[in-house]
VOLO-864907 format. One record per residue: x, y, z of N, C-alpha, C in turn. Coordinates in steps of 0.2 Angstrom, whole numbers, plus 5000, padded with zeros to 4 digits. Each point is the difference from the previous one (the first is absolute). Example, Ala and Ser with C-alpha at 12.3 -4.5 7.8 and 13.67 -1.06 7.14 Angstrom:
- n.c1/n.c2/n.c3/ca.c1/ca.c2/ca.c3/c.c1/c.c2/c.c3
- 5066/4972/5039/4996/5006/5000/5004/5006/5000 $
- 4998/5005/4996/5004/5006/5001/4996/5005/5003 $
This chain:
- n.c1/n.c2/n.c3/ca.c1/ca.c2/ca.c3/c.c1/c.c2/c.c3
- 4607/4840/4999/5006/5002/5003/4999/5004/5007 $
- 5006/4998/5009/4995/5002/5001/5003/5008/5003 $
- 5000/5002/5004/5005/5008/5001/5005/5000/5002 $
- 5002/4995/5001/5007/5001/5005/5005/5000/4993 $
- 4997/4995/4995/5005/4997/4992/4998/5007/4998 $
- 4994/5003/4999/5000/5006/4995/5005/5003/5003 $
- 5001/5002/5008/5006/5004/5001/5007/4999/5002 $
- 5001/4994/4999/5007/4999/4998/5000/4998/4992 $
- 4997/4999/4995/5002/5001/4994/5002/5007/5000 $
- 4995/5006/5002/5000/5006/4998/5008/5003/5005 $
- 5000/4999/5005/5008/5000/5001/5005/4998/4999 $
- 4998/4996/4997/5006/4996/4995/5001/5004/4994 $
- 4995/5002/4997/5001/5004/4993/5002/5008/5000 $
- 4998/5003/5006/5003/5005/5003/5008/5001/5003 $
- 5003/4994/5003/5004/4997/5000/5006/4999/4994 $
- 4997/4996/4994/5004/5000/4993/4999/5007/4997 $
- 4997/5003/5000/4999/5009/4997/5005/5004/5002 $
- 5001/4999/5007/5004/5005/5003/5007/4996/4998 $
- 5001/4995/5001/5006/4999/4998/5000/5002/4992 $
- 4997/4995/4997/5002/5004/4991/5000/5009/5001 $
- 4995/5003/5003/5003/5006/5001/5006/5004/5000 $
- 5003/4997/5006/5007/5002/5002/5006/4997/4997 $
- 4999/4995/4996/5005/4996/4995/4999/5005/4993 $
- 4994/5002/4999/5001/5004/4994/5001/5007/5003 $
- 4998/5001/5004/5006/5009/5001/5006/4999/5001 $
- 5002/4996/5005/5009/4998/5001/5001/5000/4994 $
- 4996/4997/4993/5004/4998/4995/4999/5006/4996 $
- 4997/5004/5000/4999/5008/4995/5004/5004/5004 $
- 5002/4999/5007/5007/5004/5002/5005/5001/4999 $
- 5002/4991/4998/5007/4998/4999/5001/5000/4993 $
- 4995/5001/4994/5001/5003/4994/5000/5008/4999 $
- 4995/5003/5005/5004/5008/4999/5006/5003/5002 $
- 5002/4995/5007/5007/5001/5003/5005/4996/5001 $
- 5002/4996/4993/5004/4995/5001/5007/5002/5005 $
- 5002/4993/5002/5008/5002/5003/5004/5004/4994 $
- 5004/5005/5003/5004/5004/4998/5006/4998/5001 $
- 5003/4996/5004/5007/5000/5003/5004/4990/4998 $
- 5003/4999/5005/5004/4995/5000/4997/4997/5006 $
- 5002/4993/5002/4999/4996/5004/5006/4995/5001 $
- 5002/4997/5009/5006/5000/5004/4996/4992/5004 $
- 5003/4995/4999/4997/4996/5005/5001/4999/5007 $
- 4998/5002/5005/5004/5000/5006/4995/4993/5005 $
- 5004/4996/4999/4996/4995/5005/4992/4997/4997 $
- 4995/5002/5002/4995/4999/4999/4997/5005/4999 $
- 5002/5006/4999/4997/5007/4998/5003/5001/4995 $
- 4994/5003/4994/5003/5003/4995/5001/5009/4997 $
- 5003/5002/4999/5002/5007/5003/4999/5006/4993 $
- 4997/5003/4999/4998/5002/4992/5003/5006/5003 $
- 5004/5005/4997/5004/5006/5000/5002/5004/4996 $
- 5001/5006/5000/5001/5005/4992/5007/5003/5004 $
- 5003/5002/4996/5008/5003/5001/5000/5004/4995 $
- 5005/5006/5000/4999/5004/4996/5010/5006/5002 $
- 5001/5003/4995/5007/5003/5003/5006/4996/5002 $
- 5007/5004/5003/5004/4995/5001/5003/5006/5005 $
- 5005/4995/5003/5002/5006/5008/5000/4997/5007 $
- 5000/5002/5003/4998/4997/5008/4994/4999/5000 $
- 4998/4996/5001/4991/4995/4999/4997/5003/5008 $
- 4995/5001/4997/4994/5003/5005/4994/4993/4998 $
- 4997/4998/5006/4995/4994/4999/4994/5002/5006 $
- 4994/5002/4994/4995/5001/5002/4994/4996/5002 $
- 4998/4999/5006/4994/4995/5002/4994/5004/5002 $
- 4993/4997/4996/4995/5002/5002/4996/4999/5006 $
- 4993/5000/5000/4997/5001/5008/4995/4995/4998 $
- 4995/4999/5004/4993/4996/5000/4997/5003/4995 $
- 4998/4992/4995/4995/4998/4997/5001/5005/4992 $
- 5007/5003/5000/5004/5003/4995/5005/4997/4996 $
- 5004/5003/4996/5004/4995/4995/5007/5006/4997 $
- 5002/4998/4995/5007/5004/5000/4997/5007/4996 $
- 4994/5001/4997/4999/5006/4996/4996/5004/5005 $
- 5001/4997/5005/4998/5006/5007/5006/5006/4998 $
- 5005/4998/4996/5007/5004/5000/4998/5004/4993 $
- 4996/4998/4996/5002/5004/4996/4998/5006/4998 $
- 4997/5005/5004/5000/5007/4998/5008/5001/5004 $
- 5004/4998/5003/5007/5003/5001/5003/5003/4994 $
- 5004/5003/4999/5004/5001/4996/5004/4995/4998 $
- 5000/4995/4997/5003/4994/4998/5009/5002/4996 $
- 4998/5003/4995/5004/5001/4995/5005/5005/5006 $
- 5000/5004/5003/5004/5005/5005/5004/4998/5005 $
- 4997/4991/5002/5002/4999/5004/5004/4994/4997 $
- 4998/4999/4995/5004/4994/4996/5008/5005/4996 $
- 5002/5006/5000/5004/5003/5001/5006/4998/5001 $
- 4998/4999/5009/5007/4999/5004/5000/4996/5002 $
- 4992/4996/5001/5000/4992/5004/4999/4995/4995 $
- 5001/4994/5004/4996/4994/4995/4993/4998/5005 $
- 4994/5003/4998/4995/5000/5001/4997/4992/5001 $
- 4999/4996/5007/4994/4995/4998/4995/5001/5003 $
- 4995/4997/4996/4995/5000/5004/4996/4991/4999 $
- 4997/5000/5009/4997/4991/4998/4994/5004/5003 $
- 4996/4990/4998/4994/5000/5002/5000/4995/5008 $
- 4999/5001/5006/5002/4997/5006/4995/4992/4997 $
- 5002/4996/5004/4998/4993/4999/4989/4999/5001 $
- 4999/4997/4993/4993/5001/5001/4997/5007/4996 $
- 5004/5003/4999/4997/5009/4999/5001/4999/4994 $
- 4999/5005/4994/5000/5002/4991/5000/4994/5000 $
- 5005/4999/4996/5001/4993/4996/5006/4995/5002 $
- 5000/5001/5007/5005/4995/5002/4997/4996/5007 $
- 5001/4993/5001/4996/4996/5001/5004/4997/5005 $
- 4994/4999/5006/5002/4995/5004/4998/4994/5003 $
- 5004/4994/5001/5001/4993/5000/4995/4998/5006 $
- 4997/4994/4999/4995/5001/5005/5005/4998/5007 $
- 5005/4998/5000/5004/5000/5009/5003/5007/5001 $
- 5000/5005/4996/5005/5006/5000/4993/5004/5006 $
- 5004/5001/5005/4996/5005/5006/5000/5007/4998 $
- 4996/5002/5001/4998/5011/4999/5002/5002/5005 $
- 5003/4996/5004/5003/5006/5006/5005/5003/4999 $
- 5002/5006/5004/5004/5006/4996/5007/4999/5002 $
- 5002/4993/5003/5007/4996/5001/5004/4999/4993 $
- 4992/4996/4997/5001/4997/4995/5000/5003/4996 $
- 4997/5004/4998/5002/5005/4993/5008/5003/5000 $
- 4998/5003/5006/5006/5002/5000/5007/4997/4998 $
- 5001/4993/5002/5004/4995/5000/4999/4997/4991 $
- 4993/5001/4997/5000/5000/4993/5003/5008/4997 $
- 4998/5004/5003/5005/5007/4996/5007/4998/4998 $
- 5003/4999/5008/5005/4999/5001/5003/4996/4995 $
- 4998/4992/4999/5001/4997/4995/4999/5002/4992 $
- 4997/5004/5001/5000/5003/4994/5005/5004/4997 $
- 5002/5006/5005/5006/5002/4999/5005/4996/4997 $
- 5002/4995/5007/5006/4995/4996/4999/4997/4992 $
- 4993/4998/4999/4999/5000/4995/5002/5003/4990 $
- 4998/5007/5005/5003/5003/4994/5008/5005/5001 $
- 5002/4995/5005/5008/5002/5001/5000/5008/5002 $
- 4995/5002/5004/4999/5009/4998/5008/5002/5009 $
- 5003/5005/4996/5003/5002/5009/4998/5004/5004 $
- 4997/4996/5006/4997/5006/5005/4995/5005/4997 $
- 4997/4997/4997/4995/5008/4999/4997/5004/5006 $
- 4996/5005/4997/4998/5005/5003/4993/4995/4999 $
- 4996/4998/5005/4993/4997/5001/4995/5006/5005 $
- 4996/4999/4994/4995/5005/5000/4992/4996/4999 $
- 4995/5003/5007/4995/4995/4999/4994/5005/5004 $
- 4995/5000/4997/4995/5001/5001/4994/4999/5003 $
- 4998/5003/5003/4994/4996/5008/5001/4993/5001 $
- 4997/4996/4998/5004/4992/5003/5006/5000/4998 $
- 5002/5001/4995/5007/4999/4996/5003/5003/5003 $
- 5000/5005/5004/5004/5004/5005/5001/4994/5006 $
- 4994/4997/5005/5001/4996/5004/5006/4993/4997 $
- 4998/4997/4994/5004/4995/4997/5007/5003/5000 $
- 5002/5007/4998/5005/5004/4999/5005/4999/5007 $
- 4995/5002/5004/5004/5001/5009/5002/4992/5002 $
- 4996/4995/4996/5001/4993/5001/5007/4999/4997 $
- 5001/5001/4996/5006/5001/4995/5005/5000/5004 $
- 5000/5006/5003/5006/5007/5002/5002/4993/5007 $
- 4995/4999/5003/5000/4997/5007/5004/4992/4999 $
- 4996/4996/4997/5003/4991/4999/5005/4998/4994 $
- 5001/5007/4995/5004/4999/4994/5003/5006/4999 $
- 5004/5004/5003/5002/5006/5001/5008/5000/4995 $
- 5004/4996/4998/5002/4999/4994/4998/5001/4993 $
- 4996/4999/4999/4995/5001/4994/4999/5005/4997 $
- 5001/5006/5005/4997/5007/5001/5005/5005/5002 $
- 5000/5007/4998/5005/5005/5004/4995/5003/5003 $
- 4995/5003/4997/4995/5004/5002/4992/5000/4998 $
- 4997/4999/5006/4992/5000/5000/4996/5007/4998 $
- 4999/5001/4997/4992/5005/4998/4995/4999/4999 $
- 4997/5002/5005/4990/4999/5001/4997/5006/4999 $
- 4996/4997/4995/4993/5005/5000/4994/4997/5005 $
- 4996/5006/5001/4994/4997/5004/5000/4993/5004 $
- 5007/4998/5001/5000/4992/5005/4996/4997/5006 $
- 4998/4995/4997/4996/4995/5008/5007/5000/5003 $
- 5001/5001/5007/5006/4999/5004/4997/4996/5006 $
- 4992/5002/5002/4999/4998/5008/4993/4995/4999 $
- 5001/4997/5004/4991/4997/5001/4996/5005/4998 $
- 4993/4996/4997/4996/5005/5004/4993/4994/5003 $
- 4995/5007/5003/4995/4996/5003/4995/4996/4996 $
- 5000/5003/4994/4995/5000/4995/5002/5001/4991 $
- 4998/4996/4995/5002/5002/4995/4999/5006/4998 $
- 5003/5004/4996/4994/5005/4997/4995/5001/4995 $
- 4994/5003/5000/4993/4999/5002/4999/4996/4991 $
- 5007/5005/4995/4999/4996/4992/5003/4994/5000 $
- 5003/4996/5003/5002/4993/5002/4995/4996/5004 $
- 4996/5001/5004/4995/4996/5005/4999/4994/4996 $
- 4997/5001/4995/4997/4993/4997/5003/4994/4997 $
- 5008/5002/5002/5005/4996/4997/5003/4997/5005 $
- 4995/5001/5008/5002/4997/5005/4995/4992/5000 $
- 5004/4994/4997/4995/4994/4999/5008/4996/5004 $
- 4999/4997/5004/5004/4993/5004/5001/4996/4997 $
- 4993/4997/4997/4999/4992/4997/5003/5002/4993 $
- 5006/4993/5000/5003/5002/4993/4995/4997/4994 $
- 4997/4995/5002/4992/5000/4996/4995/5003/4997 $
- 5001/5003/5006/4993/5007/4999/5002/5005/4996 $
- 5008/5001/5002/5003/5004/4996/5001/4999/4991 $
- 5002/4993/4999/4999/5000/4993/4992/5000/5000 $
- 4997/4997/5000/4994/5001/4998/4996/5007/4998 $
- 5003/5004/5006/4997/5008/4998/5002/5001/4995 $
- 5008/5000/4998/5004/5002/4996/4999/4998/4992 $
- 4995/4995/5001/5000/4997/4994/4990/5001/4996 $
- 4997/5004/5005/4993/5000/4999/5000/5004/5001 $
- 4997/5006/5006/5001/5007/5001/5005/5005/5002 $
- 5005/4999/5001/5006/5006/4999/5000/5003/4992 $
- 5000/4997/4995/4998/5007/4994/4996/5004/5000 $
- 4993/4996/5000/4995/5003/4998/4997/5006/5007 $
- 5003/4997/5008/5000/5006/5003/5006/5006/4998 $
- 5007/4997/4999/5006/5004/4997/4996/5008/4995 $
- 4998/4996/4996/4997/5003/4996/4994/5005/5000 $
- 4995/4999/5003/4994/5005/5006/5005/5004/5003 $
- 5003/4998/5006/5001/5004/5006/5008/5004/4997 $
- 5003/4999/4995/5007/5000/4997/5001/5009/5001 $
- 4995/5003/4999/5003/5008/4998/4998/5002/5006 $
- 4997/4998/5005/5000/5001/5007/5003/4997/5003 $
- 5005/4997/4999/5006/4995/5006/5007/5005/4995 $
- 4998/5004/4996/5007/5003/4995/5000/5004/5004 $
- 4993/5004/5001/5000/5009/5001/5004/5002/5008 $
- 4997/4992/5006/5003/5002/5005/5009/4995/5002 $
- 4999/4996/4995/5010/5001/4998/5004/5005/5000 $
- 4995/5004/4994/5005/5008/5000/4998/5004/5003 $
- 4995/4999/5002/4996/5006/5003/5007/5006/5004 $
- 5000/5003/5002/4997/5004/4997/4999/5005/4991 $
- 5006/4997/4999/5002/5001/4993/4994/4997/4995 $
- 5000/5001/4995/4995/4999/4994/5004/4993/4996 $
- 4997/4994/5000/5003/4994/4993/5001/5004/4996 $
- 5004/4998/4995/5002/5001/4993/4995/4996/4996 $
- 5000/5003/4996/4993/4997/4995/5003/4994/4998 $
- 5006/4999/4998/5003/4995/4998/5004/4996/5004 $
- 5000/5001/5006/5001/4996/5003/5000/4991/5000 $
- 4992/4998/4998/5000/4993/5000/5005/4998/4991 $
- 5001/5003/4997/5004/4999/4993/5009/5001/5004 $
- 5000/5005/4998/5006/5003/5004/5006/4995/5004 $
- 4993/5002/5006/5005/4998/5005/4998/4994/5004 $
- 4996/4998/4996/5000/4990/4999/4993/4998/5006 $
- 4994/5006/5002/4997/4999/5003/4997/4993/4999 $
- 4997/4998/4995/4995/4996/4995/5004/4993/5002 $
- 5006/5002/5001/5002/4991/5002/4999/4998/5007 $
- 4995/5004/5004/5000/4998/5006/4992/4996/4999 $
- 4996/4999/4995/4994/4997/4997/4999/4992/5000 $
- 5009/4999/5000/5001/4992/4999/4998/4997/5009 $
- 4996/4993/4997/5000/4996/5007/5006/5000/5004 $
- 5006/4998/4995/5005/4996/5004/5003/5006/5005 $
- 5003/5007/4995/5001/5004/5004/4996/5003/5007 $
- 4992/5000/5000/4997/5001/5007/5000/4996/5005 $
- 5002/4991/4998/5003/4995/5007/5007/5001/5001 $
- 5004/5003/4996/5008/5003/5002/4999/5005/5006 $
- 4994/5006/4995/5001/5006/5006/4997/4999/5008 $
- 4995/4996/4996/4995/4998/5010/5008/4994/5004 $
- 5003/4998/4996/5002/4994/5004/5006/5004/5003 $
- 5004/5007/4993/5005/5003/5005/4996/5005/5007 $
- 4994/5002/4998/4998/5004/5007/4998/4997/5005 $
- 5000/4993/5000/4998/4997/5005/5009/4997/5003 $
- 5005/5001/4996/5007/4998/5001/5003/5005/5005 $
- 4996/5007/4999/5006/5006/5003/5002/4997/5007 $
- 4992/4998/5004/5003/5003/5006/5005/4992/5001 $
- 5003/4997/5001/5002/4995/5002/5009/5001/5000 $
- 5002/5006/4995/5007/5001/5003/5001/5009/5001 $
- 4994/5001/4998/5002/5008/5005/5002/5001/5007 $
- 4996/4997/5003/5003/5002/5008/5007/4999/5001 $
- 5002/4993/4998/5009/4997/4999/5004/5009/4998 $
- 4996/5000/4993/5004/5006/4998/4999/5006/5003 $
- 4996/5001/5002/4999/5006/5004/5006/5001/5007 $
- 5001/4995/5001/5007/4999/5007/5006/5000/4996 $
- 5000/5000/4996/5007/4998/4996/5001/5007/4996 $
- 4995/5005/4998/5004/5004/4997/5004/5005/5002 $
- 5003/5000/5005/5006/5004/5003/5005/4996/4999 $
- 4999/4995/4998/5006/4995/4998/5003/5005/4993 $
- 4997/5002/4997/5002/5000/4992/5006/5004/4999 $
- 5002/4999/4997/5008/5004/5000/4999/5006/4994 $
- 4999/4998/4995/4999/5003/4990/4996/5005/5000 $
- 4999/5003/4999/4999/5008/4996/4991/4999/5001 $
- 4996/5002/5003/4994/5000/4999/4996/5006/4999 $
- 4996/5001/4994/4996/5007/4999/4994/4997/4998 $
- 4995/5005/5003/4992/4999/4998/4997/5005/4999 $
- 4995/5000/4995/4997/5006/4995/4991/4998/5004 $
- 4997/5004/5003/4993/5000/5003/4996/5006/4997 $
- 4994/4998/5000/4996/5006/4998/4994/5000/5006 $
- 5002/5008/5003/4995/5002/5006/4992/4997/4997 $
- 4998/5000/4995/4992/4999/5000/5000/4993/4996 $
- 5006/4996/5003/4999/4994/4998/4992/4993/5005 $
- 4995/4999/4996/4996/4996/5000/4999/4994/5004 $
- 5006/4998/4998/5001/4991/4999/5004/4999/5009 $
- 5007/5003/4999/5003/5000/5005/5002/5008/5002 $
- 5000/5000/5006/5001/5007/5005/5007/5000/4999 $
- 5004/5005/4999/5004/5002/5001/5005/4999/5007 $
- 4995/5003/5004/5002/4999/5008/5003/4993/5000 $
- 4995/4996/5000/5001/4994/5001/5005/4997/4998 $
- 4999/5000/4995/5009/4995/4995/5004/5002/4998 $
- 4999/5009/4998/5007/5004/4996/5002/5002/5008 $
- 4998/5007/5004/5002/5002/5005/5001/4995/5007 $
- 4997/4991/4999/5001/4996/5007/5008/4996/4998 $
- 5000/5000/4994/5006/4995/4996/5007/5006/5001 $
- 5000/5006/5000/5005/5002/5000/5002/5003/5006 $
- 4996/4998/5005/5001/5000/5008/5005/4995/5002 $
- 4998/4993/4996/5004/4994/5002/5005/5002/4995 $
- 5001/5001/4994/5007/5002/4998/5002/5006/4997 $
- 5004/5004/5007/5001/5007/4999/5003/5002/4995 $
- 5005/4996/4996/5005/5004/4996/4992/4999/4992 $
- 4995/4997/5000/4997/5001/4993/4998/5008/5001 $
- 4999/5000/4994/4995/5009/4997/4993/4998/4999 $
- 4997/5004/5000/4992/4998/5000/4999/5009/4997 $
- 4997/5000/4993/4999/5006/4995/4992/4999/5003 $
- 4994/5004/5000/4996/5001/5002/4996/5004/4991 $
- 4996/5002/4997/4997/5003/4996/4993/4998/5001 $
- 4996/5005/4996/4994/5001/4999/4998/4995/4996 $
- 4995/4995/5002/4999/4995/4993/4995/4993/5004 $
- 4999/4996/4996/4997/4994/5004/5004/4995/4998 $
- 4999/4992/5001/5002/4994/4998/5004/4997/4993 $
- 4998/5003/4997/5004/5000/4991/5004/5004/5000 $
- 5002/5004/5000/5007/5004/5000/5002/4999/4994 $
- 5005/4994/4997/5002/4996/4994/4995/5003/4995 $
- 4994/5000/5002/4994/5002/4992/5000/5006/5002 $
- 4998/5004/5005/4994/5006/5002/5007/5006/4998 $
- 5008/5000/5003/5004/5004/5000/5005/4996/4997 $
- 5001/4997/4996/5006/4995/4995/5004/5006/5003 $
- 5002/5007/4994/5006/5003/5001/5001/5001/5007 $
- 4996/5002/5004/5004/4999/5008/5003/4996/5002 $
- 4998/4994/4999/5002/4993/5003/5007/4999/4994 $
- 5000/5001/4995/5006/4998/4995/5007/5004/5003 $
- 4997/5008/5003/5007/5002/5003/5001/4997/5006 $
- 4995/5001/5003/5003/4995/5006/5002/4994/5001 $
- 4999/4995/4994/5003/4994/4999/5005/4999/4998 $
- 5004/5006/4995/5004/5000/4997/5006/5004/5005 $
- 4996/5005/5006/5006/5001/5006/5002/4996/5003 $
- 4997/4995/5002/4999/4994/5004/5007/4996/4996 $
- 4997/4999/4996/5005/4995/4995/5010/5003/5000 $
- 4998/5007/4998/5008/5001/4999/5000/5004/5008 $
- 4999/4999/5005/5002/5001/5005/5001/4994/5003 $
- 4997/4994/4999/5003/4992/5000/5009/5000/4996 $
- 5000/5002/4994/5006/5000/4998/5006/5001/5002 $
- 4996/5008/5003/5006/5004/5003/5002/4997/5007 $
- 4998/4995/5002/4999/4999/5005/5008/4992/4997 $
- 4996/4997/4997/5004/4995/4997/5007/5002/4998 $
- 4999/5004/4997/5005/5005/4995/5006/5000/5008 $
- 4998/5004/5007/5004/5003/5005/5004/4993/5002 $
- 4997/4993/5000/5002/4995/5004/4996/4999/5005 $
- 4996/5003/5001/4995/5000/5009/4997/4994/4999 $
């Protein structure tokens, strides 16, 4: 035999390993954290969501490479009270699935939220979204402004930027090819190695939660399929930011943003402090804190969601 076959066999069997690998952890994930909620079919995307309360609906989106129990150290039951609470999994993300013609750019999502709304006949909610899901959020507000009375962001992507940051790098792959192939060979098994070091400067400055991968649905970001969603949405940002970036003084509807000074991921300056330059009437709350907010400070963020919300009301409530 002569070395070039011994080492393409041996790649090849290296090759099948890593796949059976990441096929059996995807599959001990989705048995320790099965879907929780319901599912809505929008077009070619499939929309998996938990709901909870009744009231004026508050609809919560999550960020890169996340899912809806990013949500759940909130106070659920408190805010299920007064609201009718939903929460999804953006397309691609937990357990809701993207069609292979459905785009990751943040048009589209947005434009699937939206349709999602109509979906579940909800009126005007209050849309609340976090780091990307804040970007998809302002996409909302901007092309489907109907949909929605008022936007709430946590730590939102609003601006370009020059570079990803430093815990996204490796999800920077072009070739949609290469992409599934990493996705389906080495994205677990590196997930897995590099995992509590790509968490600690997540939250950094703050400390994980022990339970965070149970909880708050870390362990689903383990699956192949999910890491070619999240590489293919971080390679989608920049393609309608800039559009957006000129247009957010267009926005008419209630805009507030929740930043943490010692946030990691994204600057404060940058997204919270340069987006309420272009639109003057939003609020931008400032606290002590990094990128997770929703995990690291639940109760802070649950009154300020819940201000946000009945100051949406009161707003409704005037006629304005």
């Amino acid at each position: 035999m002569s070395i070039i076959l011994s080492i393409v066999i041996l790649l090849i069997m290296v090759i099948a390993a890593l796949l059976a690998f990441s096929a059996f952890i995807a599959g001990k994930v989705e048995k320790a954290l099965p879907p929780r909620g319901k599912f809505v079919d929008l077009g070619g995307d499939r929309i998996h969501y938990m709901e909870q309360g009744s009231g004026p609906p508050i609809v919560l989106v999550h960020g890169l490479s996340g899912n809806l129990l990013n949500f759940a150290y909130l106070d659920m039951a408190r805010l299920a009270q007064s609201h009718r609470v939903i929460l999804l999994d953006r397309p691609g993300a937990g357990y809701s699935t993207r069609s292979e013609n459905s785009s990751a750019t943040i048009f589209h999502q947005a434009a699937t939220v939206a349709a999602f709304i109509d979906a579940l006949k909800l009126d005007r909610p209050v849309l609340i979204g976090h780091s990307l899901g804040g970007a998809v959020a302002l996409a909302v507000g901007l092309n489907h402004p109907a949909s929605v009375s008022r936007l709430g962001l946590i730590a939102p992507l609003t601006h370009t930027q020059s570079e990803p940051p430093e815990a996204f790098r490796g999800m920077m792959i072009p070739s949609p090819v290469m992409r599934r192939v990493i996705a389906n060979t080495l994205a677990t098994p590196l997930s897995i190695r590099k995992g509590p070091e790509v968490l600690a400067f997540v939250f950094g400055p703050e400390s994980v939660p022990k339970d965070f991968r149970t909880k708050g649905g870390g362990l689903l970001g383990l699956r192949p399929r999910v890491f070619y969603a999240a590489s293919s949405d971080m390679l989608a940002t920049a393609e309608d930011l800039p559009t957006m970036e000129s247009r957010y003084a267009t926005l008419q509807m209630p805009v507030d943003v929740l930043y943490g000074r010692q946030d990691q991921i994204l600057d404060y300056r940058q997204h919270g402090e340069a987006l309420k330059q272009k639109i003057p009437h939003a609020t931008l709350k400032l606290v002590d804190g990094g990128h997770m907010l929703p995990v690291t400070l639940p109760a802070m963020t649950a009154d300020w969601l819940l201000a946000v919300a009945h100051s949406g009301e009161a707003v409704t409530a005037s006629g304005i």
